[in-house]
C-alpha positions, 0 to 999 in steps of 0.5 A, spaced: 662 893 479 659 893 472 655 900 472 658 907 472 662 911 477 665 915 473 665 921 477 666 917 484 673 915 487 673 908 490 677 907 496 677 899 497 680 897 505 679 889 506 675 889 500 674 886 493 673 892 487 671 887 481 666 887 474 667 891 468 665 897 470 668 905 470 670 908 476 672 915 477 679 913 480 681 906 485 685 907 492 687 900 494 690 900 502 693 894 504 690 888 504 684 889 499 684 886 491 683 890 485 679 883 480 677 887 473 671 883 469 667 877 471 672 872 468 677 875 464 675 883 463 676 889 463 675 895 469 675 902 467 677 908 470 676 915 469 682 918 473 688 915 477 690 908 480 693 908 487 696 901 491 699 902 497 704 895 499 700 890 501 695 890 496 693 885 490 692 886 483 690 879 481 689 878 474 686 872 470 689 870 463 690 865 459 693 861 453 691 865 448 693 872 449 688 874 454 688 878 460 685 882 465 686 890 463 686 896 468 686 901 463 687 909 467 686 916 463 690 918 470 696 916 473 698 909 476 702 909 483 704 902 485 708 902 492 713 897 494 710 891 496 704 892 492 703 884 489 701 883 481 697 876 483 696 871 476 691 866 476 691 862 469 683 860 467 684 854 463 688 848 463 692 850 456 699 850 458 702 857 456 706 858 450 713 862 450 713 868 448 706 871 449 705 879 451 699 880 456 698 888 457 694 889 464 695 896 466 695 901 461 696 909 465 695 915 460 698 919 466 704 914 466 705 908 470 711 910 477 714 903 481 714 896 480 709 890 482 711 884 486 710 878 481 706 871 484 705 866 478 708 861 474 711 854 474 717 850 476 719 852 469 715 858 466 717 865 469 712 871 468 715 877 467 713 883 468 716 889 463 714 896 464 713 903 459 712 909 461 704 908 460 704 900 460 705 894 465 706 888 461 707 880 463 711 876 458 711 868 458 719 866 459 722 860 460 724 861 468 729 854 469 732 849 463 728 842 463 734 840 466 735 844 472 730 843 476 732 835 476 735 834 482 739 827 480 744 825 474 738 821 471 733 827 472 738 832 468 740 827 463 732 826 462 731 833 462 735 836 457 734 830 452 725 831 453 728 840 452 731 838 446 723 836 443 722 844 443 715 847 444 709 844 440 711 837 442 706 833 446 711 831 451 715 838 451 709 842 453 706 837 458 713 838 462 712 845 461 705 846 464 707 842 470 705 846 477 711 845 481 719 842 482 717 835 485 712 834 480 717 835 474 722 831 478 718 825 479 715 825 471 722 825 469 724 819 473 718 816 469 721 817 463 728 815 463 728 809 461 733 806 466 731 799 466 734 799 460 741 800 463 739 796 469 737 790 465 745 792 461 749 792 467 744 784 470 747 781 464 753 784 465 753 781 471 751 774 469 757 772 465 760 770 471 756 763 471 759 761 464 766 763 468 765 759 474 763 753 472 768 754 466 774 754 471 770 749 476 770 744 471 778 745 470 778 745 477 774 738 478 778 736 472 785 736 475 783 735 482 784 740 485 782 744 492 775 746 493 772 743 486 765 739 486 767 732 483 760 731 480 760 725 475 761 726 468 759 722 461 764 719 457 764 713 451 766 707 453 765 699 450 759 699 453 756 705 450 755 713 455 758 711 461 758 716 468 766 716 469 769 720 475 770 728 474 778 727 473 777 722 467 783 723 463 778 721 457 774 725 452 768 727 456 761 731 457 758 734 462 752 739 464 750 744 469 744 748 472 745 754 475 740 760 478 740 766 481 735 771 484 736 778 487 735 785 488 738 792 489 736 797 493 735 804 490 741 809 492 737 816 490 738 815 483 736 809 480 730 805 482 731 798 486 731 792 481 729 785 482 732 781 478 732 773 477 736 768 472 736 760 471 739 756 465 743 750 463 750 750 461 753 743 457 760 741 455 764 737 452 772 737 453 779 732 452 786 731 453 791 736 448 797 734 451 798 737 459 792 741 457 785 739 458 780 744 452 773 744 452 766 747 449 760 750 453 754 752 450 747 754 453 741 757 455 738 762 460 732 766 461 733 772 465 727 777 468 727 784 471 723 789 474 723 796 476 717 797 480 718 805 482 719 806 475 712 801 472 719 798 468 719 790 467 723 786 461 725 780 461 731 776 456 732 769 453 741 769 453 744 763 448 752 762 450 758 758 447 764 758 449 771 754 449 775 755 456 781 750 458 787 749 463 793 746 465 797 744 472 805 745 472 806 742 479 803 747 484 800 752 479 794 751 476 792 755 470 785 756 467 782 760 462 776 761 457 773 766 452 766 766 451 759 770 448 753 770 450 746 773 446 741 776 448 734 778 446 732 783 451 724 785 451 722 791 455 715 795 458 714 801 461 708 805 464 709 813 464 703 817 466 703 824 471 700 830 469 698 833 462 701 825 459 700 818 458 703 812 454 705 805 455 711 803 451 716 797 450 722 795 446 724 790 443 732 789 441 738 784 441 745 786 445 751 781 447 756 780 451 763 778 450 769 775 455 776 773 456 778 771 462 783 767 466 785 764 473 792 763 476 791 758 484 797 756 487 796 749 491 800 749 499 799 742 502 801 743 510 800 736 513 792 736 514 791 743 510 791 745 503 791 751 501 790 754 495 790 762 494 788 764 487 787 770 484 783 771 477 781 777 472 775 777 467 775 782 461 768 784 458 764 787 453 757 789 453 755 792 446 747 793 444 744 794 439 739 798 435 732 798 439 725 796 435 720 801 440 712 802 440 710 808 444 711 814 439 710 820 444 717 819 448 721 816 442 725 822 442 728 822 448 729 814 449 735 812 452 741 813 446 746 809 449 742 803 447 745 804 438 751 800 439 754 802 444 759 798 447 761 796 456 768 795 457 768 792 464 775 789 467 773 784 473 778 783 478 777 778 484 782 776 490 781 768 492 783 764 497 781 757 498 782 754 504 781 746 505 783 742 511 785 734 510 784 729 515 785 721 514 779 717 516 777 710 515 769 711 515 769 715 510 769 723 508 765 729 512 765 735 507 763 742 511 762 749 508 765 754 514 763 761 510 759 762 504 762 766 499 762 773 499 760 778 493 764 786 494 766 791 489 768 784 484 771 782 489 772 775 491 773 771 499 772 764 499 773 760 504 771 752 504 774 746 508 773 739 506 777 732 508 778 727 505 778 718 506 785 718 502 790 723 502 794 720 496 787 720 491 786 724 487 778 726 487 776 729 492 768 731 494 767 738 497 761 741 497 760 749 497 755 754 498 755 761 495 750 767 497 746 769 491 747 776 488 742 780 493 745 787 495 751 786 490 754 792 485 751 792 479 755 796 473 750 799 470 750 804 477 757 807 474 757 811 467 
């Protein structure tokens, strides 16, 4: 209605009374919508407001300040029930602190409206005077509220502490519903980076087993892999046997591939290593002590996050080992370096960036293994238990992406990982004596847990009172097992 009806009262009952007109007073039953303007406007009305329960003022605003206006010489009369329906005109999101004013009653304004409007974070409020009714723009919920998982709310409060007028602040602020924010928090954790932390950390153990396994092949022991290794001989380099007591030098290639389901937290990780280790080693007295070093290159991706990277890792390390009758003793410390290089695609409502980092870390470790050798006629057992100290630190990241650099992962500034790594062993081996030859089986593979160990191996061998034996054993790659980066 936008002509004149100044001395007509208007009863609306089902119906839609809009326009930029004047009427001599409204009567709003149940069920009937009271739209002032065109778009956002004004309707006048010489006389007074009345709304029973169930029907509807809907009113338009927008970013800037403007909104719809009943503007009444009379009284208004709002009943229980009655709704004060927002409807938001344009796609700006809406700025904390904004004062709408949509009623205004010379004769005075008596109840309150049921207020329908806003977002997972932005509360409408609807404040009363004696003559006014006004709708005010507050921050309903903290960004870290409406997270439901430890990382959401971490990545929640770190994007809320950017502060209103920051791209990606008001972005958050505008989306539609929880679920959305939810998801768009995810995005933005950059968990890959604590992933990719808690893989290399994980990794280390190759440079471990292969430093005891070595020790073990060296003494002969149960369970060893007596692969050939080089030495120097009359001849020039020669391949002598594992438990050689001259100065020697050996390699090892290893490799792994795995995945990680998701536990509601962090996404799945799939993840895959291979690499070269080589080492030189000789007699000190009863102890054999020797220096590795290598190469490996690690890749990774987390798909539900658009996350991917990968890492060039350089070892060295010096390890050593000594048998006192029946007790096997081997230990080693070693540091890797790595060059981590990281991607990640973030896009939801309102925002967009691409970003990648660029950064160095390293990881530190001491380890040791104690095994006590049973011979028992065709069994030889030999229980073993080891514990591995380990540090991871990082250092600092070198990003592209400006718009979310104020809320990257702040763990990645030179925070340092201890992690302690226990692991329970048990071999077992049976000895049989045959004259054509050896027969090595697997019985079980090993078996990953909580860093806890279970190895079962069996071997026979052609001659009891030889030392070198030749035992083939499996291990199931790292698929399924713990990552530490899930803890902390």
């Amino acid at each position: 209605m936008n002509g004149s009806l100044a001395n007509s009262l208007v009863t609306i009952s089902g119906g839609i009374l809009g326009g930029n007109g004047t009427v001599g007073g409204i009567v709003a039953q149940p069920g009937s919508v009271v739209e002032p303007g065109n778009s956002i406007g004004t309707l006048n009305v010489a006389g007074s407001v009345d709304q029973a329960a169930g029907s509807i003022y809907q009113v338009e605003l927008n970013s800037t300040g403007q909104s719809d206006l009943i503007l009444a010489t009379g009284t208004a009369t709002i009943a229980d029930g009655a709704v004060l329906d927002v409807v938001k005109t344009d796609a700006a999101p809406y700025v904390l602190g904004t004062h709408y004013t949509v009623l205004q009653a010379d004769g005075g304004v008596s109840g309150t409206y049921t207020l329908n409007g806003g977002g997972p974070f932005v509360g409408l409020l609807a404040n009363y005077d004696a003559t006014h009714v006004y709708l005010d723009v507050v921050q309903a919920k903290s960004f870290a509220a409406v997270g439901l998982t430890p990382d959401q709310i971490a990545t929640g409060g770190g994007a809320e502490s950017l502060g209103s007028g920051d791209p990606l602040y008001d972005a958050i602020f505008a989306l539609p519903d929880a679920a959305t924010a939810q998801a768009a928090f995810d995005q933005l954790s950059g968990e890959i980076h604590a992933s990719a932390k808690g893989m290399l950390l994980d990794d280390s153990r190759f440079l471990r087993d292969a430093a005891t396994s070595r020790i073990s092949a060296a003494f002969g022991d149960t369970g060893a892999v007596p692969l050939p290794v080089m030495a120097y001989g009359e001849g020039g380099p020669e391949m002598v046997a594992a438990d050689s007591d001259r100065f020697t030098v050996w390699g090892q290639a290893f490799g792994s591939w795995g995945d990680t389901g998701s536990d509601g937290n962090a996404a799945a990780f799939d993840r895959s290593t291979g690499g070269l280790l080589v080492g030189a080693e000789g007699l000190m007295g009863d102890w054999r002590v020797g220096l590795l070093g290598g190469y490996s290159h690690s890749s990774f991706d987390a798909d539900a996050r658009n996350s991917s990277g990968d890492a060039d890792n350089y070892h060295l390390g010096l390890y050593g080992g000594t048998n006192w009758g029946a007790i096997a003793f081997r230990t080693g410390t070693a540091y890797s370096w790595h060059s981590i290089s990281t991607g990640r695609a973030i896009a939801f409502n309102g925002f967009a960036d691409a970003l990648s980092a660029d950064y160095d870390a390293g990881t530190a470790q001491v380890f040791g293994e104690l095994a006590y050798k049973i011979d028992a006629e065709r069994f030889h057992f030999e229980p073993f238990a080891n514990l591995a100290l380990c540090r991871r630190e990082g250092r600092r990241l070198h990003r592209t992406g400006w718009r979310c650099r104020a809320h990257q992962p702040r763990q990645q500034h030179r925070r340092h990982l201890h992690h302690a790594r226990p692991a329970r062993h048990y071999r077992f081996a049976a000895r049989r004596n045959r004259g054509d030859g050896a027969r090595h089986d697997r019985l079980a593979p090993r078996l990953w847990r909580c860093h806890a160990d279970l190895d079962f191996r069996i071997c026979r061998r052609r001659c009891l009172h030889h030392r070198r034996r030749a035992c083939r054993q499996g291990r199931r790659g790292d698929r399924g097992r713990l990552r530490p980066a899930d803890v902390g």
